[in-house]
PDBQT receptor file of N, H, CA, C and O in Angstrom, charges set to zero:
ATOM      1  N   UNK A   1     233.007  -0.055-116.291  1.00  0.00    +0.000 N 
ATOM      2  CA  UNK A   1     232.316   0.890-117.158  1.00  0.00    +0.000 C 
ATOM      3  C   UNK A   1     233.326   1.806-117.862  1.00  0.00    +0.000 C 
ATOM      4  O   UNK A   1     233.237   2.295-118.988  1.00  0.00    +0.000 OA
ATOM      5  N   UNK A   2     234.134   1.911-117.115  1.00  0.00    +0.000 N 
ATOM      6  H   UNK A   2     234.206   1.515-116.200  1.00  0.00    +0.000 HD
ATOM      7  CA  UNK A   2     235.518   3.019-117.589  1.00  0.00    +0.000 C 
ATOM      8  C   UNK A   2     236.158   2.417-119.151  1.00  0.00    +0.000 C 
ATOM      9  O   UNK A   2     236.398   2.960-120.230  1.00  0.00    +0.000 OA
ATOM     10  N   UNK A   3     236.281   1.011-118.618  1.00  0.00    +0.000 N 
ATOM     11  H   UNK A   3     236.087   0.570-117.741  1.00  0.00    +0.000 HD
ATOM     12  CA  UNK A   3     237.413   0.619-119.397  1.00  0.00    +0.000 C 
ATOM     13  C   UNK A   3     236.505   0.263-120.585  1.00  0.00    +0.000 C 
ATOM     14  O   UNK A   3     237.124   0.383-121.642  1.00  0.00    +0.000 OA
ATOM     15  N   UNK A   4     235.053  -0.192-120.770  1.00  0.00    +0.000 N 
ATOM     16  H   UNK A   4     234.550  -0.289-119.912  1.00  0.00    +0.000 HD
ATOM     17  CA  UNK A   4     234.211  -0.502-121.992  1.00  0.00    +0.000 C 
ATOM     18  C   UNK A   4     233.636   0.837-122.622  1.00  0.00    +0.000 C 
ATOM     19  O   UNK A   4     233.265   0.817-123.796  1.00  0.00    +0.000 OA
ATOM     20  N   UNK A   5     233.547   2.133-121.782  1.00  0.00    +0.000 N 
ATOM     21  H   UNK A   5     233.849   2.148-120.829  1.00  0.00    +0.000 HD
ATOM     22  CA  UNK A   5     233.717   3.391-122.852  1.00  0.00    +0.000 C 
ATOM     23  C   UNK A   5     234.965   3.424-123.375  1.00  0.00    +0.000 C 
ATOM     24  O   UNK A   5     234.901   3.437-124.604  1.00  0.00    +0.000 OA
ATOM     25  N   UNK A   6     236.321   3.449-122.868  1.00  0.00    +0.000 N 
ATOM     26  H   UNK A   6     236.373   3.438-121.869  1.00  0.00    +0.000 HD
ATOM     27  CA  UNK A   6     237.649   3.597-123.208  1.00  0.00    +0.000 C 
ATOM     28  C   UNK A   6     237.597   2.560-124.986  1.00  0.00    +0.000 C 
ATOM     29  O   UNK A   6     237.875   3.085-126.064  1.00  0.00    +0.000 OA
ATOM     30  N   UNK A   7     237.181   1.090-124.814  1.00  0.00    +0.000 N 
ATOM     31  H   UNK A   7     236.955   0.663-123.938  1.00  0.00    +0.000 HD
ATOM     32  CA  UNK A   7     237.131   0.695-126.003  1.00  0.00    +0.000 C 
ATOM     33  C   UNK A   7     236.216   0.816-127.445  1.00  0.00    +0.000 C 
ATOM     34  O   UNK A   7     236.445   0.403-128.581  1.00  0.00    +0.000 OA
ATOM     35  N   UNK A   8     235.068   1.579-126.858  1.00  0.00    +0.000 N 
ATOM     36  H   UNK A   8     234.882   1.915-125.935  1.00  0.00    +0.000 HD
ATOM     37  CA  UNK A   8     233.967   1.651-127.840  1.00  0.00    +0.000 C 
ATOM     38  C   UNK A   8     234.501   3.094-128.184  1.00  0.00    +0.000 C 
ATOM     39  O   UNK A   8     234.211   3.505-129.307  1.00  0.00    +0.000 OA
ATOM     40  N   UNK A   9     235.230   3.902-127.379  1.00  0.00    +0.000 N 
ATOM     41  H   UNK A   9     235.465   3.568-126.466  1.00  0.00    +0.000 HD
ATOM     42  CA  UNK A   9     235.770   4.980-128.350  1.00  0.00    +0.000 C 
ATOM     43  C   UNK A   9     236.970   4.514-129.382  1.00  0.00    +0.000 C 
ATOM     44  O   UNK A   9     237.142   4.782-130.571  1.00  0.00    +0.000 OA
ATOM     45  N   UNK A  10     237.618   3.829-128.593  1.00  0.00    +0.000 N 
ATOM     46  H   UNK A  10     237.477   3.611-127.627  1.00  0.00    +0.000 HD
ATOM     47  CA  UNK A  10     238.563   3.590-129.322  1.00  0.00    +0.000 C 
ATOM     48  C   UNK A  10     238.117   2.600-130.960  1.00  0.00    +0.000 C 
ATOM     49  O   UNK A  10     238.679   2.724-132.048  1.00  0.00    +0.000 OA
ATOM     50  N   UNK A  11     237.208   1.869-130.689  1.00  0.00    +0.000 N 
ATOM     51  H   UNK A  11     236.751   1.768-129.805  1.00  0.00    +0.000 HD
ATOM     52  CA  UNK A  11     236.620   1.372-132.122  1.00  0.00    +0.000 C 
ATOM     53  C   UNK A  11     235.919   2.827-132.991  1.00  0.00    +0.000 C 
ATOM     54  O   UNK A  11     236.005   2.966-134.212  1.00  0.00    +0.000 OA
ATOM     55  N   UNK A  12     235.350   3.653-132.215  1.00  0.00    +0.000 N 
ATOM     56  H   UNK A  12     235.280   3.540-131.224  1.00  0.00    +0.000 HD
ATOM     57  CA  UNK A  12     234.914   4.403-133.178  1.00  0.00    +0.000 C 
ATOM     58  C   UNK A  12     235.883   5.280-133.893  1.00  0.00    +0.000 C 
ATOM     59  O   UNK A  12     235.826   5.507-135.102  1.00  0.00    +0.000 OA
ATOM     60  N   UNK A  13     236.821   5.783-133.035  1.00  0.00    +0.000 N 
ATOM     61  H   UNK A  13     236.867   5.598-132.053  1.00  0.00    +0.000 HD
ATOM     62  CA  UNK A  13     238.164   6.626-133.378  1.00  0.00    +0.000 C 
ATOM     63  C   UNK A  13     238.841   5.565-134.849  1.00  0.00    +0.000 C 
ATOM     64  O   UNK A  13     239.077   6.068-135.947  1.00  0.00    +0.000 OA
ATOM     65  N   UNK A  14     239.018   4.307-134.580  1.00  0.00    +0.000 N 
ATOM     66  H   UNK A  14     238.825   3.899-133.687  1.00  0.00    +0.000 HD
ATOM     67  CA  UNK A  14     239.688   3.546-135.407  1.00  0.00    +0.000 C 
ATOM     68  C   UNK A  14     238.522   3.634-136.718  1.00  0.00    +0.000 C 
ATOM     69  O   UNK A  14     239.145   3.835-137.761  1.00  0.00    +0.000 OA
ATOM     70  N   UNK A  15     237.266   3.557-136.925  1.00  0.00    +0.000 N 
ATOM     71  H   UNK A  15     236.760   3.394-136.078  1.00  0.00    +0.000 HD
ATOM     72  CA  UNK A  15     236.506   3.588-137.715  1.00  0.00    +0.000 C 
ATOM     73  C   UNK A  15     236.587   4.443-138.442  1.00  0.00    +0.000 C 
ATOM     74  O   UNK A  15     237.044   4.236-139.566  1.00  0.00    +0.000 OA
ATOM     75  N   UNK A  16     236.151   5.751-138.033  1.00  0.00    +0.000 N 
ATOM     76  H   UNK A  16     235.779   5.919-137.120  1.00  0.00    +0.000 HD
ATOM     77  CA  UNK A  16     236.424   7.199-138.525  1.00  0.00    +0.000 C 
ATOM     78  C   UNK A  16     238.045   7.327-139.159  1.00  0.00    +0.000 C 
ATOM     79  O   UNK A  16     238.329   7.828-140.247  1.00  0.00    +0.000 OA
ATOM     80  N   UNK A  17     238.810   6.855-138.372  1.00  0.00    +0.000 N 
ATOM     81  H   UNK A  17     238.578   6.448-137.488  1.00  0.00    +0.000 HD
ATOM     82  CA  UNK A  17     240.439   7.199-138.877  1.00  0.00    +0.000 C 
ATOM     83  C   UNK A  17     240.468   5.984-140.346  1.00  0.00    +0.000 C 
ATOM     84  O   UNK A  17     241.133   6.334-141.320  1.00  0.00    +0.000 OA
ATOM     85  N   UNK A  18     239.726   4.609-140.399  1.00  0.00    +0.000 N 
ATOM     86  H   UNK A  18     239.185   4.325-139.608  1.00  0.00    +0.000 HD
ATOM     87  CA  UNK A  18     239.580   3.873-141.530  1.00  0.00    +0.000 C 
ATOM     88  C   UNK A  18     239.020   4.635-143.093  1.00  0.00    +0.000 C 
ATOM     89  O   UNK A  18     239.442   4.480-144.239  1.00  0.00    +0.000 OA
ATOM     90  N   UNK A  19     237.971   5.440-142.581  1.00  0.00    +0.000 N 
ATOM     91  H   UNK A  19     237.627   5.566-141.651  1.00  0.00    +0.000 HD
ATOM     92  CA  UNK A  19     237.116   5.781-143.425  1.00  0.00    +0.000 C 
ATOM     93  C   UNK A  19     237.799   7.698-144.001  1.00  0.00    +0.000 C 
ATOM     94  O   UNK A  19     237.173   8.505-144.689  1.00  0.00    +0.000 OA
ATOM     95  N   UNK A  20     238.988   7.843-143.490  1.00  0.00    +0.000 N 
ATOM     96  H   UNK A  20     239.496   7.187-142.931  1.00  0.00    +0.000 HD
ATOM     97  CA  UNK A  20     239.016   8.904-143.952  1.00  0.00    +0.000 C 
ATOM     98  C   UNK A  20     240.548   8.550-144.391  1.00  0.00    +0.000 C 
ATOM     99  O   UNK A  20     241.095   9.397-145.098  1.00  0.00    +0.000 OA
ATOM    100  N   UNK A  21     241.245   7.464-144.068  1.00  0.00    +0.000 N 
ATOM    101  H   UNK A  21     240.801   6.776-143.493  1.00  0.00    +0.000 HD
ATOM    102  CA  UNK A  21     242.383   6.970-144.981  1.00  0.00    +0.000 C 
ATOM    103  C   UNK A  21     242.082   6.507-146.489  1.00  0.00    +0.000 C 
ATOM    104  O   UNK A  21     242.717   6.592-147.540  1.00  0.00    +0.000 OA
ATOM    105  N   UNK A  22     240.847   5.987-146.136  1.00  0.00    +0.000 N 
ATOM    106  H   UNK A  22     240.331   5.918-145.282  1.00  0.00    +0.000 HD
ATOM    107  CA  UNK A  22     240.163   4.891-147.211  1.00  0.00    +0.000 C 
ATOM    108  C   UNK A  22     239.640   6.349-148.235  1.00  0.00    +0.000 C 
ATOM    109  O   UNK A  22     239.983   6.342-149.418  1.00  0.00    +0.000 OA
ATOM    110  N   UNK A  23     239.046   7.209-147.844  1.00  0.00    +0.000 N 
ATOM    111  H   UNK A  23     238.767   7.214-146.884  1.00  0.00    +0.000 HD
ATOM    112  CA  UNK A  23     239.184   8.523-148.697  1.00  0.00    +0.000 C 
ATOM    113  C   UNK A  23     240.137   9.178-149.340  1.00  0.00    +0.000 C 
ATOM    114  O   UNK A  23     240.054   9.588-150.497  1.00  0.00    +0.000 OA
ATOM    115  N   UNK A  24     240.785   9.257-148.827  1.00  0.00    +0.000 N 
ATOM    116  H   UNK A  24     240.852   8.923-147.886  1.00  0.00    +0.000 HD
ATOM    117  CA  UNK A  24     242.100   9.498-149.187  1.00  0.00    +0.000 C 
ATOM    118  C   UNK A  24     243.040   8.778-150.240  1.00  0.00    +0.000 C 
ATOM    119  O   UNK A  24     243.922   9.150-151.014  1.00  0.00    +0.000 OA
ATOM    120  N   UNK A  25     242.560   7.810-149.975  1.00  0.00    +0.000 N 
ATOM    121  H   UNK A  25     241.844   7.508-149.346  1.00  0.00    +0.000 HD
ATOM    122  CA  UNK A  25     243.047   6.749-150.953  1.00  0.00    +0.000 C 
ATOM    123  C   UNK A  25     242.611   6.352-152.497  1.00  0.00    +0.000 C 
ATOM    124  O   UNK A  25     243.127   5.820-153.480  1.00  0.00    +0.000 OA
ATOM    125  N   UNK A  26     241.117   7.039-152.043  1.00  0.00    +0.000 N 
ATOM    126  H   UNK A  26     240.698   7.471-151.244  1.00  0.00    +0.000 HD
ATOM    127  CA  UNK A  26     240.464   6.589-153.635  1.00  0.00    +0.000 C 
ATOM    128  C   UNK A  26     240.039   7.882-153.786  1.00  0.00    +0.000 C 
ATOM    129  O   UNK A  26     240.009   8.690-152.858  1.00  0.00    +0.000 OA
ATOM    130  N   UNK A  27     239.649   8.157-155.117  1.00  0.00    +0.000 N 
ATOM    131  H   UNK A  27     239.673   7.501-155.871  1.00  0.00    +0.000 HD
ATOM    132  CA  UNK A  27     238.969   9.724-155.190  1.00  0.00    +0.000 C 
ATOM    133  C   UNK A  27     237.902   9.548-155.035  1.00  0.00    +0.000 C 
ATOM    134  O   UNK A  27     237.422   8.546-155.566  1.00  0.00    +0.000 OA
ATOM    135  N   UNK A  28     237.132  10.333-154.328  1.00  0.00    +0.000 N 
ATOM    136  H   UNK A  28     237.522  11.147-153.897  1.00  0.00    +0.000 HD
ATOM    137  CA  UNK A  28     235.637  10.705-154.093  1.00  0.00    +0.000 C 
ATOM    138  C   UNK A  28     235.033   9.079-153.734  1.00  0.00    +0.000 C 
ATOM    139  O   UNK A  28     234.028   8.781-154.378  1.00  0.00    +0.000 OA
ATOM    140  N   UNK A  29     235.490   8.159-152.898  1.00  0.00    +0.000 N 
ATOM    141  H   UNK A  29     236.307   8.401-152.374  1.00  0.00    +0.000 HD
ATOM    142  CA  UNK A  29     234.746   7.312-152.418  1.00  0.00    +0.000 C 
ATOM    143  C   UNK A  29     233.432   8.094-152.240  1.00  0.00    +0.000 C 
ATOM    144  O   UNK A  29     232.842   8.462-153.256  1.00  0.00    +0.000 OA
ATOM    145  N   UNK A  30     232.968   8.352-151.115  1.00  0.00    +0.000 N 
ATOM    146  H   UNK A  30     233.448   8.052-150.290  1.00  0.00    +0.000 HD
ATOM    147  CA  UNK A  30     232.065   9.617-150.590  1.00  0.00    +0.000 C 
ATOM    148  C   UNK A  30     231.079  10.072-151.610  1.00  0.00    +0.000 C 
ATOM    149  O   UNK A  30     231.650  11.061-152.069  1.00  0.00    +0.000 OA
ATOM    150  N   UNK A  31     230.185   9.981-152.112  1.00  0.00    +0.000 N 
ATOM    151  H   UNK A  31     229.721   9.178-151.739  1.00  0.00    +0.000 HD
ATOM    152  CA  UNK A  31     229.369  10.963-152.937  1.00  0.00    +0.000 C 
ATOM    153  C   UNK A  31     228.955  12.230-152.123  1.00  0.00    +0.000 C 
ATOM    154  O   UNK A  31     228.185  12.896-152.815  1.00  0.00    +0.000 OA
ATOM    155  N   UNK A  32     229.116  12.638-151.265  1.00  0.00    +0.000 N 
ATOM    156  H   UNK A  32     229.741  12.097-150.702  1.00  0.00    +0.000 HD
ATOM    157  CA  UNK A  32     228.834  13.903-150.564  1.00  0.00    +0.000 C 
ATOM    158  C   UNK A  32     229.898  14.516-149.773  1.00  0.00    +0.000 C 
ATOM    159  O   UNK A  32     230.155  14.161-148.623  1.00  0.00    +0.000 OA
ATOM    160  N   UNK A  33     230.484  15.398-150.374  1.00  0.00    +0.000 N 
ATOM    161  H   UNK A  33     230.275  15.686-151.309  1.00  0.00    +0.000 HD
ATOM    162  CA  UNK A  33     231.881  16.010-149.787  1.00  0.00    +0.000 C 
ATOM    163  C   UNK A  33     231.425  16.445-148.731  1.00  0.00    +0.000 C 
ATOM    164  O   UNK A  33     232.347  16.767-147.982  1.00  0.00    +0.000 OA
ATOM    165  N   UNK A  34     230.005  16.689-148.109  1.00  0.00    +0.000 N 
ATOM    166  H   UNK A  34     229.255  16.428-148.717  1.00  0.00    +0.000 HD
ATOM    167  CA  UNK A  34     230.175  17.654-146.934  1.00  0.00    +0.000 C 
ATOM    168  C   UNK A  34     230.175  16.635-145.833  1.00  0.00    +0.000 C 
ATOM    169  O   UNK A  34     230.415  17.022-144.690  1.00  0.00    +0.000 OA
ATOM    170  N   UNK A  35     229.883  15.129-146.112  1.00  0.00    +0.000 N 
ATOM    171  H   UNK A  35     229.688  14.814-147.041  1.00  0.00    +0.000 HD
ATOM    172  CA  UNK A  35     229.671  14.390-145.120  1.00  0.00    +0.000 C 
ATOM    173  C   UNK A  35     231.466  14.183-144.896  1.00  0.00    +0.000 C 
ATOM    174  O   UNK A  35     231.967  13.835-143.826  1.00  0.00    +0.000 OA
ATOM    175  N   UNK A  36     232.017  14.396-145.788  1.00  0.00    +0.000 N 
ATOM    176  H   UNK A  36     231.610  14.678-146.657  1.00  0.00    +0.000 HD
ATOM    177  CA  UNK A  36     233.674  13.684-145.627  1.00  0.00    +0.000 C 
ATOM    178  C   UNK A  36     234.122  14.675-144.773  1.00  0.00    +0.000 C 
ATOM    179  O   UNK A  36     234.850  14.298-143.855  1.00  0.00    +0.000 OA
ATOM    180  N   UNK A  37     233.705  16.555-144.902  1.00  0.00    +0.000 N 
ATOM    181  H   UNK A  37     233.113  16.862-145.648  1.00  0.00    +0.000 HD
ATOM    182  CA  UNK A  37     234.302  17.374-144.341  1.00  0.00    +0.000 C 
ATOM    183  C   UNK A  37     233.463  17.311-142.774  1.00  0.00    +0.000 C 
ATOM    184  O   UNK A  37     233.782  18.155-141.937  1.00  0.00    +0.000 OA
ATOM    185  N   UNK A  38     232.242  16.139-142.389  1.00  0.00    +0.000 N 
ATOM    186  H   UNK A  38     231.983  15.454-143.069  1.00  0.00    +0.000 HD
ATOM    187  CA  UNK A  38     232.333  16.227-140.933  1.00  0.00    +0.000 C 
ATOM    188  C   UNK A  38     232.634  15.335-140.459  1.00  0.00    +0.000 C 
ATOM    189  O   UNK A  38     232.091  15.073-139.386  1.00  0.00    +0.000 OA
ATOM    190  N   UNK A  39     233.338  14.689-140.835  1.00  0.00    +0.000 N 
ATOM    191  H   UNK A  39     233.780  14.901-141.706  1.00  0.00    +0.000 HD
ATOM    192  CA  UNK A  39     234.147  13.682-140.449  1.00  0.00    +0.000 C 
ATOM    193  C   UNK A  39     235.247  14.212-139.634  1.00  0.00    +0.000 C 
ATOM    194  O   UNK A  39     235.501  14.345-138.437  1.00  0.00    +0.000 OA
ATOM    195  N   UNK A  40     235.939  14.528-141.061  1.00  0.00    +0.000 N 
ATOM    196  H   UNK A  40     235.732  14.420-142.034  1.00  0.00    +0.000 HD
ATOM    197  CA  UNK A  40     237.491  15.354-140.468  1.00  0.00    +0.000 C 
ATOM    198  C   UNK A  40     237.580  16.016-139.281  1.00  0.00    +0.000 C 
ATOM    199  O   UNK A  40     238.382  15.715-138.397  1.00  0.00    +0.000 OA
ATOM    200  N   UNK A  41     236.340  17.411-139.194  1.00  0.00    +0.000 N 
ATOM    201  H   UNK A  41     235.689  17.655-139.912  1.00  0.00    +0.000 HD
ATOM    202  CA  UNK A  41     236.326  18.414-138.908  1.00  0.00    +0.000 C 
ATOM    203  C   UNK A  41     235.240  18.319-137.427  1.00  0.00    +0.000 C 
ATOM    204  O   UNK A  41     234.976  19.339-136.790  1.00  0.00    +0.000 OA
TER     205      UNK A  41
């Protein structure tokens, strides 16, 4: 159980860290800046 939370965070961590490079990268992917700032934040 340890080690299959350990990876489903780790996919979500990698998801979130995709989606805010991938922001970063293009302007305003995102149509809603406040959803990008709870991402980050």
């Amino acid at each position: 159980l340890y080690m299959v939370f350990g990876i489903w965070c780790g996919m979500v961590g990698a998801g979130l860290s995709l989606l805010i490079r991938f922001e970063l990268g293009q302007t305003s992917v995102f149509t809603d800046e406040h959803f990008f700032n709870v991402i980050v934040t």
